[in-house]
N, C-alpha and C positions, 0 to 999 in steps of 0.2 A: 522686656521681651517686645519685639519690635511686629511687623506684616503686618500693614492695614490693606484694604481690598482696596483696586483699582478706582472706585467711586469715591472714596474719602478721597484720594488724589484730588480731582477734581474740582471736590467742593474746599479742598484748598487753594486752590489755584484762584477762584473765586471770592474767599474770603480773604486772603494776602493783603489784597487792596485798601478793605475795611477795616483790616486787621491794626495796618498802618497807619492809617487815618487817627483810627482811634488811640494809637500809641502816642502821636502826633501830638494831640489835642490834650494825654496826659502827661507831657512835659512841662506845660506851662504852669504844672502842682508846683517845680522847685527843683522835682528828681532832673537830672542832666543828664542822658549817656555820654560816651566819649565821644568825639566830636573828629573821629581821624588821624590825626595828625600827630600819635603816636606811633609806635613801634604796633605793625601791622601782626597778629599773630592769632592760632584757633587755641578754642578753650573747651575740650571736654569739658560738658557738667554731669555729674548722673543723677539722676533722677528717681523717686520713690518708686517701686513697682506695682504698690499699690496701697501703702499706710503714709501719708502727707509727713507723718513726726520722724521719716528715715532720710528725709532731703538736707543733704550735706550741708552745713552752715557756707562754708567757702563755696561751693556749687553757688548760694543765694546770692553772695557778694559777687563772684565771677561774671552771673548773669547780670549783675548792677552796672557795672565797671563795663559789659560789654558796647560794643556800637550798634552791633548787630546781633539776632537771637536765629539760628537756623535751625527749624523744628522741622519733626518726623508728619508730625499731626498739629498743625495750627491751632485747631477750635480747640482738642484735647491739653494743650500746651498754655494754651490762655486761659484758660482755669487755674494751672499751676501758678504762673505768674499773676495773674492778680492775688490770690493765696497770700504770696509772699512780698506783695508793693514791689513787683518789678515794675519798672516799665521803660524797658527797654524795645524796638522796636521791633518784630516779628518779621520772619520772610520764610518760606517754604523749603525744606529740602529733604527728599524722597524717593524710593527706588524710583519712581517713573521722573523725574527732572533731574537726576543726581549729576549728571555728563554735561549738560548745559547751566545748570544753577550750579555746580559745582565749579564749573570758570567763571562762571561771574562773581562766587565767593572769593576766590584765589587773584583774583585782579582786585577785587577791594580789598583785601591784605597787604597785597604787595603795596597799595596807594596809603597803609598802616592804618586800616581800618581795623577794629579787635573784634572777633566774629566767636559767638558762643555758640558751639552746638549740643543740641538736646535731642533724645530721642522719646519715644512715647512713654517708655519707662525701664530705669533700669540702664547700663551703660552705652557712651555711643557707641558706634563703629567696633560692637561686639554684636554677632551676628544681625546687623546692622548696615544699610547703605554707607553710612558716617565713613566706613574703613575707605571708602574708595578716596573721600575727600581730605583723609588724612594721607593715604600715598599720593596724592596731588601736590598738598601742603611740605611734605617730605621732598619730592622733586624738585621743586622751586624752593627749597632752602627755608620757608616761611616756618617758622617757631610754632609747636604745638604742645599746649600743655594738656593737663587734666587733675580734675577734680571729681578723686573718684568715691565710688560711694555704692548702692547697692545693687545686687546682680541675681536674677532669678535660678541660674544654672546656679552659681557657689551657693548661693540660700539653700535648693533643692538638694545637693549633691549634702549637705549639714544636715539637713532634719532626714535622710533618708535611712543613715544607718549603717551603709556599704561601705568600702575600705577608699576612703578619701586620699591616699597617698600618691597613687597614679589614676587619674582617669581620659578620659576625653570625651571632650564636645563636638557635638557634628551639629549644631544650630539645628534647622529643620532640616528635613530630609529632602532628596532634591525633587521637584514637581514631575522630570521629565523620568520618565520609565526605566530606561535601561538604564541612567545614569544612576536611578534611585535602589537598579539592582544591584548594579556594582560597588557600592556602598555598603548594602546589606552584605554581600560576600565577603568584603572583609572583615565588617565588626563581626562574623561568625566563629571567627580565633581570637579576637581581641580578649583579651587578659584582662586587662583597666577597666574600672568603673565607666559607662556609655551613659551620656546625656544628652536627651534630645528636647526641642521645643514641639507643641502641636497645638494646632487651633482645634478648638471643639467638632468642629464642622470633618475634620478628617482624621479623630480622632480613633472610633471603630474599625476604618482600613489599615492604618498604622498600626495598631496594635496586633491587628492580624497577621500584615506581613514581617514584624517583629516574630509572633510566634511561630510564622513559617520559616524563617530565616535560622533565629536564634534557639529554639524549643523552649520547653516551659523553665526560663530561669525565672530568677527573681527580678521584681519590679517593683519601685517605690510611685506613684502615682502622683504627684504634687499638686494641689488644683490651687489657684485665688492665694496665693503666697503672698503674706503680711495683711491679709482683709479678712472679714469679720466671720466669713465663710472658709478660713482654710482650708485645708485634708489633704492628708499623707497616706494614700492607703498600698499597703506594702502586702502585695502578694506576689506569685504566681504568674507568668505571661499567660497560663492556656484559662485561669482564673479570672486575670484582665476580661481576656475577650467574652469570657461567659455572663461578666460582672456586667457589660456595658452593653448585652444583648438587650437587657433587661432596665437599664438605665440609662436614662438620656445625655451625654455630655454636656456640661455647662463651663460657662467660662475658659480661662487659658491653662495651659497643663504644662510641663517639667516632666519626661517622664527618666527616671535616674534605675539604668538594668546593672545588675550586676553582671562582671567579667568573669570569662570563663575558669574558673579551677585548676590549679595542678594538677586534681587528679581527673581529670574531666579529659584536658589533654591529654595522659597518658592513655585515660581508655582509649579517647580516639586514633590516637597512634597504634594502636596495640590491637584492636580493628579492624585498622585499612594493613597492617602484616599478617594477619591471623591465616588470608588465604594462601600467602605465599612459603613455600617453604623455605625453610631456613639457607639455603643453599642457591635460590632465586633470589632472596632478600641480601646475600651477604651479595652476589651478581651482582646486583643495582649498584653497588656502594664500589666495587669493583671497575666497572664500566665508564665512572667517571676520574679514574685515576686514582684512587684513594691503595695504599697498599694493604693490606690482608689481613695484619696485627688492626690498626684502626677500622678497615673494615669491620670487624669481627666486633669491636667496640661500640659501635655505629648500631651495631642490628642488635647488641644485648642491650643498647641503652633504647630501644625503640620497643623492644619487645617486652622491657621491664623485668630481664632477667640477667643473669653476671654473664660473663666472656666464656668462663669455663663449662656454662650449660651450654651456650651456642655451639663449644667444639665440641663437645657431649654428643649432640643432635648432627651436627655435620660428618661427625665419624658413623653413627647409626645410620643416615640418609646415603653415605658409599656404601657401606655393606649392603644396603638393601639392594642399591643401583646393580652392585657387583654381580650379586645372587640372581639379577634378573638377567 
């Protein structure tokens, strides 16, 4: 899972220099990176999410074999790799540089430099900057492999329980307001398992305007996935909120809702017709051209009853009209 805050930015930009120095200076162990002057191409690697023993053996080699290592998080990144006797040479690449380091990676490919990208944990360029510099790599023809390996949303979406057959990801939710509502409105009919990421820090509003949006479904809660602090706590949205009034959020979260029901939707269909009558309702289905037999089909399959009740009710709805 990727979003580090705008200050980690920074004190990468600031350590790159060092960073490379000291890569530098661990070549002359024996290890070699590549040297250029092959076939220029990027190399997804994924990365543990957070237990060291789930880091892809091929990932370890990919990063060896690289010229270049393009990380989410530098300082966080350089732990990994000495971990593993890389020592290949580090360079930053980040929502805030991704537009600008992002050419300058695509111009050392194209010159057949081999560029690894990593992100702080978990796969790149899945809700992740990485994607932009893989549609970069895509336009300019430049070869992009990957070396895939573990992913906090497919982990969470496993241990939760809900129907893994169809779901969908929506990464985080979006920062800006209206856009974060228009999102809400439609996972409100969504069918499919919903999977979302949330930092600790806005973890209480989320869950709020989940249960304002979706009402009290189910929710699998994921915290600290593959670390020594797990939990999967599977209740309730209006349960969520009451749970973390009282309890402080720690660490990164996965939160995996279940999708709306068959019979969920019918009640809601069945609902929004309840005020109108049968004879308004058959109207509607009318008015947009539909003929009268399918009409008639249309409003018994909304109302959750057969064709033959409908004209039951629309034969009783003229007598009465007639009598008035």
């Amino acid at each position: 899972m990727t979003e580090r805050a705008g200050i980690q930015s920074m004190e990468n930009t600031r350590t790159d220099k060092t960073i490379n120095e000291k890569s530098t200076s661990e070549k002359s162990s024996g290890v070699k990176p590549g040297d250029g002057t092959g076939e220029g191409m990027l190399c997804l690697c994924a990365t543990p999410i957070g237990n060291l023993e789930d880091m892809p053996p091929r990932a370890v080699r990919m990063l060896k074999e690289a010229d270049l290592i393009a990380a989410e998080d530098t300082r966080s990144s350089l732990k990994l790799i000495r971990h593993f006797d890389i020592h290949t040479p580090l360079t930053s690449y980040h929502e805030f540089n991704k537009i600008q380091k992002g050419h300058e990676l695509v111009n050392k490919m194209k010159q057949g430099v081999k560029v690894a990208l990593i992100t702080d944990a978990g796969m790149p360029a899945v809700s992740d900057p990485g994607e932009d510099l893989v549609r970069m790599c895509r336009e300019e023809g430049i070869k992009v492999t990957c070396a895939p390996g573990a992913s906090a949303f497919v982990t969470a979406l496993a241990l939760s329980g809900f129907g893994a057959r169809r779901f969908c990801f929506e990464g985080f939710l979006p920062r800006d307001k209206k856009e974060k509502q228009e999102v809400l409105e439609d996972l409100k009919n969504e069918r499919r398992t919903i999977i979302l990421y949330e930092a600790p820090h806005r973890l209480k509003r989320t869950l709020a305007e989940l249960q304002n949006a979706l009402g009290s479904r189910k929710i699998a809660i994921c915290r600290e996935l593959t670390k020594i602090y797990e939990t999967v706590l599977t209740i309730t949205l209006d349960e969520a909120v009451s749970y973390y009034e009282e309890n402080e959020p720690r660490g990164e979260y996965v939160l995996v809702i279940e999708g709306l029901s068959s019979s969920e939707i019918k009640q809601q269909r069945q609902a929004l017709y309840e005020n109108l009558s049968v004879t308004e309702h058959l109207q509607r289905y009318l008015d947009t051209g539909m003929d009268r037999k399918e009409a008639m089909k249309a409003a018994a399959k909304d109302r959750g009853v057969s064709k033959r009740d409908i004209y039951k009710e629309l034969l009783e709805e003229e007598e009465a009209a007639d009598k008035d």
